[in-house]
Backbone of each chain as ProteinMPNN parsed JSONL, in Angstrom:
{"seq_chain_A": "XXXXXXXXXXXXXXXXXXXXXXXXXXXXXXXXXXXXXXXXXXXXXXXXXXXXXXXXXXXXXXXXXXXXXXXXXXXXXXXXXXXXXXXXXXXXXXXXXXXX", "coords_chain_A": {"N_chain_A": [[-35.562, -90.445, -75.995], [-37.435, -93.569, -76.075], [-38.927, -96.138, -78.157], [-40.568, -97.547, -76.626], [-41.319, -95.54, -74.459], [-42.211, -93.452, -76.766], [-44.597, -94.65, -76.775], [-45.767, -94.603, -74.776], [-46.145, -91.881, -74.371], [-47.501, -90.977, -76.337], [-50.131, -92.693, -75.298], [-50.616, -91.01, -73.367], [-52.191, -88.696, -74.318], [-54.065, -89.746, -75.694], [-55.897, -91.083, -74.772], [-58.454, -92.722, -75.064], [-57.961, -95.312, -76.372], [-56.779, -98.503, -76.393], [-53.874, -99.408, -74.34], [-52.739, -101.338, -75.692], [-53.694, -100.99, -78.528], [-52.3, -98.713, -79.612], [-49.617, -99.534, -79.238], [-49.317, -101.744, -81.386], [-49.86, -100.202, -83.486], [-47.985, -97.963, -83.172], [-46.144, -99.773, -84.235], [-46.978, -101.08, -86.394], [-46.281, -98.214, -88.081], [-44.04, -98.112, -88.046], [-43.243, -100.326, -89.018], [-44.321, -99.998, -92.018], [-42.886, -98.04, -92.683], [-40.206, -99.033, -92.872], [-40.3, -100.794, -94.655], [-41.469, -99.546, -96.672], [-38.923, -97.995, -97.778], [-37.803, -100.355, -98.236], [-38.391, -101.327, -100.689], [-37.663, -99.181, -102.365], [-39.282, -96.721, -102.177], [-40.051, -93.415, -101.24], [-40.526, -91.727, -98.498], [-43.031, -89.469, -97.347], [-43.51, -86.744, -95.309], [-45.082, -84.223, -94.144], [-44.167, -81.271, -92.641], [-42.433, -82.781, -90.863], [-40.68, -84.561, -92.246], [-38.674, -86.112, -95.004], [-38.041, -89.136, -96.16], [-35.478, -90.788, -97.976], [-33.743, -92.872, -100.557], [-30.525, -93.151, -101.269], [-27.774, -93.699, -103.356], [-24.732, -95.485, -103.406], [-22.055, -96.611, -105.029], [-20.185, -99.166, -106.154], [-17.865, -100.219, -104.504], [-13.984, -100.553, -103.86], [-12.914, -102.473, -100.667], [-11.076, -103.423, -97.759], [-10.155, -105.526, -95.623], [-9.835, -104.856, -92.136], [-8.415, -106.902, -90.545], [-6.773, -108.528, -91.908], [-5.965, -107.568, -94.523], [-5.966, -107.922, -96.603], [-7.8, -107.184, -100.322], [-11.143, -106.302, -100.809], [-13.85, -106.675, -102.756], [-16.671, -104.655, -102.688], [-19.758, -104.272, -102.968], [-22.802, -102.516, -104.671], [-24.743, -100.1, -103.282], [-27.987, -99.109, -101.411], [-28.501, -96.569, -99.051], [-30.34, -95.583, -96.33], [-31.786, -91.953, -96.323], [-32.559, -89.439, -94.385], [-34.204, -85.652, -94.949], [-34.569, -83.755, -92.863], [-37.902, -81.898, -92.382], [-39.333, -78.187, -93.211], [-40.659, -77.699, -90.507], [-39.515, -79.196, -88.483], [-37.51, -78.783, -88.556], [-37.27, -75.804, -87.647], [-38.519, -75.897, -85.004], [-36.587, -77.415, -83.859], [-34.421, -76.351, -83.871], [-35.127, -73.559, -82.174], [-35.869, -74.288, -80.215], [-33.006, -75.015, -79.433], [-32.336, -73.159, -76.981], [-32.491, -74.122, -74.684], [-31.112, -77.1, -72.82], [-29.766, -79.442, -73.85], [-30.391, -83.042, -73.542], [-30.005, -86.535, -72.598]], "CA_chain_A": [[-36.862, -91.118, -76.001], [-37.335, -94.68, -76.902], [-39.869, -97.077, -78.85], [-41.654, -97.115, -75.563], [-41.208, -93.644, -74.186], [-42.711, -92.646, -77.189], [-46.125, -95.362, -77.356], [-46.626, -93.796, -73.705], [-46.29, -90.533, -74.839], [-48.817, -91.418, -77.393], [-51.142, -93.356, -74.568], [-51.697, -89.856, -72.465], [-52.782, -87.951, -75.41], [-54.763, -90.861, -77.392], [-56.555, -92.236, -73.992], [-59.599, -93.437, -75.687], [-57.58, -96.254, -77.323], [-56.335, -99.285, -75.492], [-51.855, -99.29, -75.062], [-52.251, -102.531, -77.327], [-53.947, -100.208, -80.372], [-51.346, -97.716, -79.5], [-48.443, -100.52, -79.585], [-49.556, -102.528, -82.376], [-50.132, -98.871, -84.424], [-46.678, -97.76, -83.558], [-44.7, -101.177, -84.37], [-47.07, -100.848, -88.09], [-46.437, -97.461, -88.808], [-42.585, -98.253, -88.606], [-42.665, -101.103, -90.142], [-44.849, -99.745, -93.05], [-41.812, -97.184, -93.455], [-38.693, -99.845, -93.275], [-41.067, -101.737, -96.202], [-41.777, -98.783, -98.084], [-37.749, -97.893, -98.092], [-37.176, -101.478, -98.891], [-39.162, -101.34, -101.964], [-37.58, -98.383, -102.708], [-40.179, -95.847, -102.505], [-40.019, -92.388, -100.912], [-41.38, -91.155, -97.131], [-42.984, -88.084, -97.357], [-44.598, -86.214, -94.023], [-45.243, -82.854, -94.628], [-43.684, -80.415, -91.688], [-41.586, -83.986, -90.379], [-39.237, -84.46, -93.331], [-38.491, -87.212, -96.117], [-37.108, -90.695, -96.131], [-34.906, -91.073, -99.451], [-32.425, -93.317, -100.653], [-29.113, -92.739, -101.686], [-27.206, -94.658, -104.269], [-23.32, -95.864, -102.832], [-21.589, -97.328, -106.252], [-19.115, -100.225, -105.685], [-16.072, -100.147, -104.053], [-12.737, -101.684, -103.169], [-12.61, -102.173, -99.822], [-10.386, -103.958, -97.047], [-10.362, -106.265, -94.691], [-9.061, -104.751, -91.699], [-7.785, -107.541, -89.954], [-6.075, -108.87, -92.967], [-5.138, -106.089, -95.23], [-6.888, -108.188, -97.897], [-8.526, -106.333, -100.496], [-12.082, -106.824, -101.078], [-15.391, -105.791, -103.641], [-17.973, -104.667, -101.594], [-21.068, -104.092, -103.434], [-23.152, -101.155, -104.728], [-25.6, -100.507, -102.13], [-28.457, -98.028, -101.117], [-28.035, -95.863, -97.844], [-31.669, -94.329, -96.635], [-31.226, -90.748, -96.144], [-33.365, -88.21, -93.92], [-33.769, -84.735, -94.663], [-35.847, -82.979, -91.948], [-38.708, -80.597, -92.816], [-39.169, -76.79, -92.461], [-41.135, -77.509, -89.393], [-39.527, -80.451, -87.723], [-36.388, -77.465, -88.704], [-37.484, -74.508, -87.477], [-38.649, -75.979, -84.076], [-35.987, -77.915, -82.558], [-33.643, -74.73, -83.942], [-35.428, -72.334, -81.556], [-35.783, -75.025, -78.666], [-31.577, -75.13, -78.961], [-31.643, -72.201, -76.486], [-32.391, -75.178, -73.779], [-29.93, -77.682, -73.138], [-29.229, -80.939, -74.769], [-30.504, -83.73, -73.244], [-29.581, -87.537, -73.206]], "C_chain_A": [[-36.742, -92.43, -76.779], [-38.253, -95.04, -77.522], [-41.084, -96.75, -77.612], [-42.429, -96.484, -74.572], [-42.252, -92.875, -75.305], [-44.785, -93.306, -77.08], [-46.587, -94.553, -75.66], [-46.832, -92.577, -73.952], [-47.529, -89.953, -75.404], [-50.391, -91.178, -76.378], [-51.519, -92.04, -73.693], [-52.186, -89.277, -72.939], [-54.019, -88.782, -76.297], [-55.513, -91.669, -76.138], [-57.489, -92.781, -74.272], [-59.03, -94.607, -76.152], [-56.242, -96.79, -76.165], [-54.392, -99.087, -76.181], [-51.583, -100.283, -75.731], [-52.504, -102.053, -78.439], [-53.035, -99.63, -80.743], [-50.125, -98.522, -79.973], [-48.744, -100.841, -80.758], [-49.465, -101.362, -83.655], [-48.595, -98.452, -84.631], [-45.815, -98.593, -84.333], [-45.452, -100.918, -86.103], [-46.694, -99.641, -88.6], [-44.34, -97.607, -88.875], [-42.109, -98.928, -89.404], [-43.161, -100.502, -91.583], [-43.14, -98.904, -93.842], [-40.662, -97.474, -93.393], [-39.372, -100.626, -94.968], [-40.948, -100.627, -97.645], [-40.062, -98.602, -98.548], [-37.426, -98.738, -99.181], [-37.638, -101.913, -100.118], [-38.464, -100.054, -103.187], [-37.955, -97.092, -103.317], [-40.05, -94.931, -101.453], [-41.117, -92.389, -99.685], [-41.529, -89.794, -97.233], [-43.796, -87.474, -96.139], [-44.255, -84.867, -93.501], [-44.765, -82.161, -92.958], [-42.63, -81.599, -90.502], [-40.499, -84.414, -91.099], [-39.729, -85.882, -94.419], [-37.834, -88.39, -95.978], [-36.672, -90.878, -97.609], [-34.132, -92.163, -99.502], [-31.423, -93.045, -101.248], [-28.149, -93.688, -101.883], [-25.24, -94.583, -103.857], [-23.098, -96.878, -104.045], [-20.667, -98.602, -105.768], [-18.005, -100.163, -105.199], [-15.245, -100.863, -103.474], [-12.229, -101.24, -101.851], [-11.795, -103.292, -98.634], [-10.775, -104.285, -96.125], [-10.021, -105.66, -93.498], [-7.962, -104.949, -90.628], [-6.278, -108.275, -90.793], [-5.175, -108.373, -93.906], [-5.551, -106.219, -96.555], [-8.112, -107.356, -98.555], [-9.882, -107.072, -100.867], [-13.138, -105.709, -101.935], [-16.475, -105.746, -102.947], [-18.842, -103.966, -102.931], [-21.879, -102.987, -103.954], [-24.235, -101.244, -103.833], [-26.675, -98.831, -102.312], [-28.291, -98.056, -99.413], [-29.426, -95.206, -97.883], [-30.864, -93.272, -96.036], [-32.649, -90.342, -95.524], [-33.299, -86.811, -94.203], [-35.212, -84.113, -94.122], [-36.838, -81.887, -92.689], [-38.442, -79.743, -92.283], [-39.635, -76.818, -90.854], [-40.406, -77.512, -88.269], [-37.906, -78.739, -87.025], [-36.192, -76.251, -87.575], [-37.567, -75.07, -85.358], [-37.302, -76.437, -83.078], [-34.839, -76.774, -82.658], [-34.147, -73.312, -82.409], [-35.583, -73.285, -80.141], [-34.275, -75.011, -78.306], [-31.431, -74.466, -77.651], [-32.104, -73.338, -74.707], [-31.593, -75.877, -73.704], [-30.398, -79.079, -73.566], [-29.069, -81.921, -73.8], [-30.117, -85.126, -73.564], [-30.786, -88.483, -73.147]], "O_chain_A": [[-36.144, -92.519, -77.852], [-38.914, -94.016, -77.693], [-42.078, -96.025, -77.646], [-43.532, -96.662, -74.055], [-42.974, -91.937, -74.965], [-45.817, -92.655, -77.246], [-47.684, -94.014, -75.513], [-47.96, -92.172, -73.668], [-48.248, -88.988, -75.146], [-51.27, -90.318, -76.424], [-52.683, -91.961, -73.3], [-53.104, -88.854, -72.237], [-54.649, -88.416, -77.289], [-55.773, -92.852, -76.357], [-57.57, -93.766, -73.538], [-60.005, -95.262, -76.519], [-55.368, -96.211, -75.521], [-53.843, -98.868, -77.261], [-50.524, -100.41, -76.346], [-51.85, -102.398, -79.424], [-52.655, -99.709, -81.911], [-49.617, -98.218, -81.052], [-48.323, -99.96, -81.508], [-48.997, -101.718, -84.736], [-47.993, -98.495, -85.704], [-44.875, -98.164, -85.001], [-44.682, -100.611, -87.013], [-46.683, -99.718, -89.828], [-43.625, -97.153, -89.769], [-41.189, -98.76, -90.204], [-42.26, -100.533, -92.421], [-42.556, -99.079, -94.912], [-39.82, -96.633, -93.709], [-38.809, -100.828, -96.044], [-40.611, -100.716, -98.825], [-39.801, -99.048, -99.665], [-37.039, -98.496, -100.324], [-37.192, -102.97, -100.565], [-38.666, -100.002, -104.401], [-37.494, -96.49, -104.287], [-39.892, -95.555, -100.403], [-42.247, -92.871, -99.766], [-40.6, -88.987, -97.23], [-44.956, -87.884, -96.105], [-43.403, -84.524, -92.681], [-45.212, -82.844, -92.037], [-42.19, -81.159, -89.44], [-39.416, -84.623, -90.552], [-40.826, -86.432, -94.512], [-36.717, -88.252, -95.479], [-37.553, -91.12, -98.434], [-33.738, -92.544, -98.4], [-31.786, -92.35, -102.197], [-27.677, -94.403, -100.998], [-24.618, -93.55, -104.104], [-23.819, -97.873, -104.128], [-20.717, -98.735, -104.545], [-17.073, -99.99, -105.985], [-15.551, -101.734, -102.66], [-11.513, -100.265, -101.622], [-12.239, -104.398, -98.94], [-11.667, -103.671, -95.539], [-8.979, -106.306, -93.605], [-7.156, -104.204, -90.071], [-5.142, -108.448, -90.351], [-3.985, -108.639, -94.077], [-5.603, -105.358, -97.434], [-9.082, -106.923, -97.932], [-9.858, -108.259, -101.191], [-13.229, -104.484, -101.849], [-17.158, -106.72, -102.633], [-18.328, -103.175, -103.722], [-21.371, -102.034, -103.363], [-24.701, -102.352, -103.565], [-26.384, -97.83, -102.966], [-28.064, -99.023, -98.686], [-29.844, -94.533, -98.826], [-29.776, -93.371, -95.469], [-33.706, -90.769, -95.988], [-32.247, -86.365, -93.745], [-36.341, -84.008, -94.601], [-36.393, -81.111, -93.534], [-37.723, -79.713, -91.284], [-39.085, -76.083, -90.035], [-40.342, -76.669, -87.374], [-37.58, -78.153, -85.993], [-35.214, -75.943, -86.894], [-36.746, -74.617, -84.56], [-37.038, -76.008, -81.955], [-34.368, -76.311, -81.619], [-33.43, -72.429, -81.939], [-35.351, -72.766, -79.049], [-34.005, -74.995, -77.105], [-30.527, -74.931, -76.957], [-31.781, -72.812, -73.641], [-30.798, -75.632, -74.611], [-31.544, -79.519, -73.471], [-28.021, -81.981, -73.156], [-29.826, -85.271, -74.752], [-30.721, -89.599, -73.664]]}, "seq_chain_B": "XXXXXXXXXXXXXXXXXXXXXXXXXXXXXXXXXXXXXXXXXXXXXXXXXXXXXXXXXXXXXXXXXXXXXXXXXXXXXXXXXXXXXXXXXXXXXXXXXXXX", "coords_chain_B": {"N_chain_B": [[-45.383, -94.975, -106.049], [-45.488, -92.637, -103.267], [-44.82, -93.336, -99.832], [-47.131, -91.303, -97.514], [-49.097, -89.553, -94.654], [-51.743, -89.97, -94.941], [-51.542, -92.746, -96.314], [-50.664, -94.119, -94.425], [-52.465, -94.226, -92.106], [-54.761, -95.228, -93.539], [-53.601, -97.965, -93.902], [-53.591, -98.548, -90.792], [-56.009, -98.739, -90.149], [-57.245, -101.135, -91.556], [-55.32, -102.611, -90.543], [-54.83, -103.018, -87.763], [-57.956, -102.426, -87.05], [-58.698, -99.832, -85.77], [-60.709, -96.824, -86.0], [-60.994, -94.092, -88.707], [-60.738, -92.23, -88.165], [-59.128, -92.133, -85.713], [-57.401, -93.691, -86.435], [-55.926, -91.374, -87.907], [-55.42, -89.401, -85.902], [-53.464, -90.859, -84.669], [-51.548, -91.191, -86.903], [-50.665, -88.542, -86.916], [-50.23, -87.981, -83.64], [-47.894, -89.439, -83.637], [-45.616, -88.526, -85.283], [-45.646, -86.175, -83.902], [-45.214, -86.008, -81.646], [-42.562, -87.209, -81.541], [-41.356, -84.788, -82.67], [-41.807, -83.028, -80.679], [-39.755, -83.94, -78.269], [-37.736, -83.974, -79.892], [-37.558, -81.244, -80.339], [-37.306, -80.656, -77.377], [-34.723, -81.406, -77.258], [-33.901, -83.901, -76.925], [-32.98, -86.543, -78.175], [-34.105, -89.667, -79.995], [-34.16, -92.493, -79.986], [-35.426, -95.268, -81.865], [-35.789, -98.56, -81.777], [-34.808, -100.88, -84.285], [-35.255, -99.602, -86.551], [-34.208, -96.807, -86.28], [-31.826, -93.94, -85.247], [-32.646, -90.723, -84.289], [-30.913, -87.67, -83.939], [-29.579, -85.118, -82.551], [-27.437, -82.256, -83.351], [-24.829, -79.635, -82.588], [-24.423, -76.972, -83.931], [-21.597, -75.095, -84.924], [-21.25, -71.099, -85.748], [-20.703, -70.811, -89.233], [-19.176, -69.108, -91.924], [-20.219, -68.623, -94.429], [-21.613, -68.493, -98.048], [-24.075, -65.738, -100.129], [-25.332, -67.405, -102.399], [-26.573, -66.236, -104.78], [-25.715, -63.534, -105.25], [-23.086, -63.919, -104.39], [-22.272, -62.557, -101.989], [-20.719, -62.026, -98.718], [-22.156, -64.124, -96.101], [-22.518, -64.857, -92.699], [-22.726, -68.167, -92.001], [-25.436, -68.419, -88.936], [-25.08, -69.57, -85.38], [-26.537, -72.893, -84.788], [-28.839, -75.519, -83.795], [-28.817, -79.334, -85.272], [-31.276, -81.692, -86.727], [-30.357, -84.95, -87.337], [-30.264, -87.978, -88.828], [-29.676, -91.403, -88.281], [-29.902, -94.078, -89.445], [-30.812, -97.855, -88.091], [-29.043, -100.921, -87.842], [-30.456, -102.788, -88.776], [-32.571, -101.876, -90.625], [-30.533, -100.29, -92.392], [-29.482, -102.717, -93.295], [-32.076, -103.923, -94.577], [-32.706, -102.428, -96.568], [-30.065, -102.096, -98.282], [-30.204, -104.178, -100.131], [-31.748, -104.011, -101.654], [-30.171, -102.573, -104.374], [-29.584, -104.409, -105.362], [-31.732, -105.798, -106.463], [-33.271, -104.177, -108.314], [-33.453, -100.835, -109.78], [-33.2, -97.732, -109.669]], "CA_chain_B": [[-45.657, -93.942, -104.929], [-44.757, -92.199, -101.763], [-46.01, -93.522, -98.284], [-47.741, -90.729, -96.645], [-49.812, -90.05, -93.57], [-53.077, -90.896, -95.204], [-51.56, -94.169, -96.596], [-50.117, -94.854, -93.246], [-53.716, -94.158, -91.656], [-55.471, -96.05, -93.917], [-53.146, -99.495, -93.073], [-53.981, -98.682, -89.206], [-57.693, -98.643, -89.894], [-57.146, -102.107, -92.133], [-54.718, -103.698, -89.966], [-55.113, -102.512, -86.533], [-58.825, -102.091, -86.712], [-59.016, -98.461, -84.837], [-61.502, -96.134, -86.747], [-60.302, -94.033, -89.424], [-60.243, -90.897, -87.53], [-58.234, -92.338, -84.543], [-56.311, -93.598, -87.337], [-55.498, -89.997, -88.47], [-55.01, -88.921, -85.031], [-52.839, -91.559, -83.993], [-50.36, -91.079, -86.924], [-50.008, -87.465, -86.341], [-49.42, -87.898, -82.732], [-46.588, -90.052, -84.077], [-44.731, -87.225, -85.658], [-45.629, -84.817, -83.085], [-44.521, -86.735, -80.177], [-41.102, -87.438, -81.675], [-41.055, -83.44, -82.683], [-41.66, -82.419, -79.041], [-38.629, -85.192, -77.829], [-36.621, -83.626, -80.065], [-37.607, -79.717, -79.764], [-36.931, -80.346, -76.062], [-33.206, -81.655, -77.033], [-34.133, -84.93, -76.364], [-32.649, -87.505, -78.751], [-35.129, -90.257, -80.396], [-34.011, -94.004, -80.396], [-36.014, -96.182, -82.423], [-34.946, -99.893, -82.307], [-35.365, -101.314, -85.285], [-35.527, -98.457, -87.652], [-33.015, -95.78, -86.808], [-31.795, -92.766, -84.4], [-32.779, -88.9, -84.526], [-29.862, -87.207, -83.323], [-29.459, -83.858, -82.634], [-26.08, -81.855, -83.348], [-24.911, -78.538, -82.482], [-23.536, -76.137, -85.2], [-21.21, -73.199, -84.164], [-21.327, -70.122, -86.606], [-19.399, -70.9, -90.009], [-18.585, -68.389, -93.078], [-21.206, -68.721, -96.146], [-22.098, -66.796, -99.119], [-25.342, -65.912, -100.754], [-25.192, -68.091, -104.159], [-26.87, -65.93, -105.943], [-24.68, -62.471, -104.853], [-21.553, -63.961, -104.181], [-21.95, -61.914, -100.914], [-20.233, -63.278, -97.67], [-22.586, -63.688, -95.047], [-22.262, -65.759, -91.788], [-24.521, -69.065, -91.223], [-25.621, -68.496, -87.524], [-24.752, -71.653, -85.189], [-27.879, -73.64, -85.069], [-29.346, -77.193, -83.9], [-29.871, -79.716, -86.272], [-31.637, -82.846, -86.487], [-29.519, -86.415, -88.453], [-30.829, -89.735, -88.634], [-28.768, -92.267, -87.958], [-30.513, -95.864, -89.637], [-30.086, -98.891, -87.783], [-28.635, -102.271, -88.362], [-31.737, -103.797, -89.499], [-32.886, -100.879, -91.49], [-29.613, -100.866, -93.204], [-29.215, -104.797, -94.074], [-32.78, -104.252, -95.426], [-32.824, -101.614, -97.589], [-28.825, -102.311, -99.014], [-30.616, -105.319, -100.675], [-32.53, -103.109, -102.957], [-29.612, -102.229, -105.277], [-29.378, -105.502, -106.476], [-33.259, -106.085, -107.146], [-33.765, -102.743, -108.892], [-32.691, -99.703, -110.305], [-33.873, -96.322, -109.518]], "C_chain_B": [[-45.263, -93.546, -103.952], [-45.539, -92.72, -100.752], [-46.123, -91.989, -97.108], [-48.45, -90.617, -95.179], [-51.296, -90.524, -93.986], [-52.825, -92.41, -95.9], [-51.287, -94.929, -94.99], [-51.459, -95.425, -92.428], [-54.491, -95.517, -92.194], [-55.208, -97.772, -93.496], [-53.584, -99.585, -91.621], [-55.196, -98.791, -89.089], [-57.732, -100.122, -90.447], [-56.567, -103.331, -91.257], [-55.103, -104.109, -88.735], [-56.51, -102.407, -85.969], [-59.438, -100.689, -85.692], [-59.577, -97.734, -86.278], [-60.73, -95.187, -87.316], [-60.072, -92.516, -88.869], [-59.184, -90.975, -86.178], [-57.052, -92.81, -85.18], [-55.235, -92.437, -87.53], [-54.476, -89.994, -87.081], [-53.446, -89.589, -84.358], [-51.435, -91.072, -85.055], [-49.89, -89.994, -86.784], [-49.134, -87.425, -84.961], [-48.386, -88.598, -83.056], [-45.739, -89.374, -83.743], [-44.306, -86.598, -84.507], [-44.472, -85.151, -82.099], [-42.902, -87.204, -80.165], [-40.579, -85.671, -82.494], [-40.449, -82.909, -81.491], [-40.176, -83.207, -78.426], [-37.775, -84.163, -78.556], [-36.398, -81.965, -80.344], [-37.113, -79.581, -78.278], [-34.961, -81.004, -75.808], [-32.584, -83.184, -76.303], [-33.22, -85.889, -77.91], [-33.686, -88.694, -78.423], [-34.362, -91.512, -80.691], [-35.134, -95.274, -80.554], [-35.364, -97.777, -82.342], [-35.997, -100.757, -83.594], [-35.391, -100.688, -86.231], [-34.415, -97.723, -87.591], [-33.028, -94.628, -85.483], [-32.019, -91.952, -84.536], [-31.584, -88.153, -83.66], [-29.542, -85.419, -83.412], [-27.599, -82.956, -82.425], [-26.432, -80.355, -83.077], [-23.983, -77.728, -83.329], [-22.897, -74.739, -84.683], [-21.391, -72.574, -85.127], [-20.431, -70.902, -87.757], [-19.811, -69.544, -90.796], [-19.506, -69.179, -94.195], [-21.416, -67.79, -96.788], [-24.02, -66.884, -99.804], [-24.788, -66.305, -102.625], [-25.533, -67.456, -105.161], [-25.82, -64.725, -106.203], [-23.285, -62.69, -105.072], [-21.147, -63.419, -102.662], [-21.07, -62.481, -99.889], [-21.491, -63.047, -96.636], [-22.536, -65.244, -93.571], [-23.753, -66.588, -91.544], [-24.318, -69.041, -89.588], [-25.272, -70.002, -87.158], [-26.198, -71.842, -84.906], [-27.913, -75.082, -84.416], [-29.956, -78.059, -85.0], [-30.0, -81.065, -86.313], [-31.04, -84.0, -87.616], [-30.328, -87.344, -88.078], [-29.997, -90.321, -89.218], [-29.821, -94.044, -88.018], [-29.688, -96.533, -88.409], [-29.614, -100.06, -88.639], [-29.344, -102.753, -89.539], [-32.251, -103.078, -90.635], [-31.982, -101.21, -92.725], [-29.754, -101.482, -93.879], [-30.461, -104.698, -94.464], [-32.937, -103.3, -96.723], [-31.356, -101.819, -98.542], [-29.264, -103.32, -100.332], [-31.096, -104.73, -102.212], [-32.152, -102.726, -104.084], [-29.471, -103.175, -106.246], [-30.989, -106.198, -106.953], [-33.815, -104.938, -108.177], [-33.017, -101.931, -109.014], [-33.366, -98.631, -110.093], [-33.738, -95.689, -111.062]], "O_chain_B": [[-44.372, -94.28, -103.525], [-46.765, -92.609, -100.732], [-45.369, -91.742, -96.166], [-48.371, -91.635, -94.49], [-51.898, -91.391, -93.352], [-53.774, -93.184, -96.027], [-51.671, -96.033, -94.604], [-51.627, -96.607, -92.128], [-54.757, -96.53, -91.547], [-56.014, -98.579, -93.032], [-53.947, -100.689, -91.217], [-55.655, -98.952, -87.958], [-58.464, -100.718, -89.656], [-56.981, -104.487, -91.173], [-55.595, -105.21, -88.486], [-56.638, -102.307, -84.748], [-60.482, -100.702, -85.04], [-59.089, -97.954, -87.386], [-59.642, -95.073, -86.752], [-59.161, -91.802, -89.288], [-58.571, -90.001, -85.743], [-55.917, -92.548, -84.782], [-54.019, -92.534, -87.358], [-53.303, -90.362, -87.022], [-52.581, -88.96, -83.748], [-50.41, -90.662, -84.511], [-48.69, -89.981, -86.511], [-47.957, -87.078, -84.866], [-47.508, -88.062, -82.381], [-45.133, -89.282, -82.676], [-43.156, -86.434, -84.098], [-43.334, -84.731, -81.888], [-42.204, -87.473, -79.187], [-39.4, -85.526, -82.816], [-39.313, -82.519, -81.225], [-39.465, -82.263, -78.083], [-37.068, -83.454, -77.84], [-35.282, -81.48, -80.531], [-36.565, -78.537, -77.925], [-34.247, -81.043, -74.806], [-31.603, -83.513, -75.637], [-32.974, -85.001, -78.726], [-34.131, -88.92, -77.297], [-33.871, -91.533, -81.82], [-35.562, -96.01, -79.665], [-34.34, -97.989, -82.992], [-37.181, -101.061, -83.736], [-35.645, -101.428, -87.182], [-33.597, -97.761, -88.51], [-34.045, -94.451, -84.813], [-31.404, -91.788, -85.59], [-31.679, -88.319, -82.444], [-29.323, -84.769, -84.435], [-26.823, -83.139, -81.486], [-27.534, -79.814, -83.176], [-22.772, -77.946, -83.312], [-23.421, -73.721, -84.231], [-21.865, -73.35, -85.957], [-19.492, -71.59, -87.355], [-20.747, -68.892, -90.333], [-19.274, -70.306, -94.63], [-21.456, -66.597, -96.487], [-24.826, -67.813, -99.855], [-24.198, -65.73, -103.539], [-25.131, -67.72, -106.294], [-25.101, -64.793, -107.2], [-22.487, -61.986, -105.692], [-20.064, -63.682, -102.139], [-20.595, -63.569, -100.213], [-21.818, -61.894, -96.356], [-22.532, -66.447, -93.833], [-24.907, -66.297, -91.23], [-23.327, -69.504, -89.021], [-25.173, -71.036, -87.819], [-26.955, -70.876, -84.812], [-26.91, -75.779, -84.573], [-31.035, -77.869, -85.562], [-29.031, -81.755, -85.997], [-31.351, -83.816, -88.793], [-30.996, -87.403, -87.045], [-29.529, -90.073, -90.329], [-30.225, -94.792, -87.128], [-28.623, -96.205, -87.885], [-29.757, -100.152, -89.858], [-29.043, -103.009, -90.704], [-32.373, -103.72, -91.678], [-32.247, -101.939, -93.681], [-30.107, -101.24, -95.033], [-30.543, -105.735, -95.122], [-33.333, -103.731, -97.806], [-31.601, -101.666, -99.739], [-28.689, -103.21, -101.415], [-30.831, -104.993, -103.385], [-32.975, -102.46, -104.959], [-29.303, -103.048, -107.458], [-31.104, -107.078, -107.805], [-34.9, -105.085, -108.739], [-31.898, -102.008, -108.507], [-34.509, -98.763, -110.531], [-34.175, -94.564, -111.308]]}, "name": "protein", "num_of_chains": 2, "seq": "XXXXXXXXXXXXXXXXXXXXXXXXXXXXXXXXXXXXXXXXXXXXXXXXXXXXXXXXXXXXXXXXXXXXXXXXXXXXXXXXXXXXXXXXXXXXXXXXXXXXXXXXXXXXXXXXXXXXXXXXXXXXXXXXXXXXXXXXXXXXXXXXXXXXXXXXXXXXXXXXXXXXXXXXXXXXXXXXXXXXXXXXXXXXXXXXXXXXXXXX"}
């Protein structure tokens, strides 16, 4: 499912509300939660999971065209960890197959 | 603070102008709608934000931590997120503006 797979998805369930509220709603509620990351503040959505970050220290790392070594940076990495819900469901849907 | 679904709501009623109950509704169906996608074994590509990816786990060998027992983790489906690019390169930034 994509970006716009899902705002239709949305638009048959949510028909009272034009597919520009629907668009414009989706594109803020993602951005809200690349901002909040980038601030470095926590996603929390109860039976959907968590948005964290996760601290990567500095390290010496290589070029690997060159062989030259290089200092790459300390960095954060967001992290997901799914809820019980989000958990539990697509666990018991496995017994379907695996779509692309 | 954490960004929630009632903070999320509240920006869609502010930004977006949709009432604060279509608000609600709208960011649930969010969630949901990328639940169902990926209960049905669907894989979730966001551009701009990040992938939902679903893996498949065969049986391994675990113990109960508290026992010591052995007991086998069943195989299972389970849901990763996979940031993008953009995600990434914005949140990496963060280590060097702040400190957790």
């Amino acid at each position: 499912m994509t970006k716009s797979e899902l705002i239709e998805a949305i638009a048959e369930k949510h028909n009272h509300l034009s597919q520009k509220d629907i668009e414009l709603s989706v594109k803020s509620i993602l951005e809200q939660m690349v901002q909040s990351m980038e601030n470095g503040e926590r996603i929390e959505i109860r039976g959907f999971g968590s948005f964290t970050l996760h601290y990567r220290p500095p390290r010496k790392g290589r070029n690997p065209k060159t062989g030259e070594a290089v200092e790459l940076p300390e960095k954060y990495v967001p992290h997901f960890k799914p809820g019980k819900e989000l958990r539990d469901r697509v666990n018991k849907g496995s017994r379907g197959k695996r779509q692309r | 603070m954490a960004l929630t679904k009632a903070v999320m709501a509240e920006k869609l009623f502010n930004e977006v102008g949709i009432n604060k109950r279509e608000a609600k509704e709208m960011v649930d169906l969010f969630f949901e709608e990328i639940r169902l996608a990926l209960e049905k074994g669907k894989q979730v590509k966001l551009s701009g934000f990040g992938n939902f990816d679903l893996r498949d786990k065969s049986e391994r060998p675990g113990r109960n931590p508290k026992t010591g027992e052995e007991i086998p983790i069943s195989a299972r489906r389970v849901v990763t997120f996979r940031p993008g690019q953009k995600l990434r390169a914005r949140v990496e930034t963060y280590a060097r503006t702040n400190k957790h």
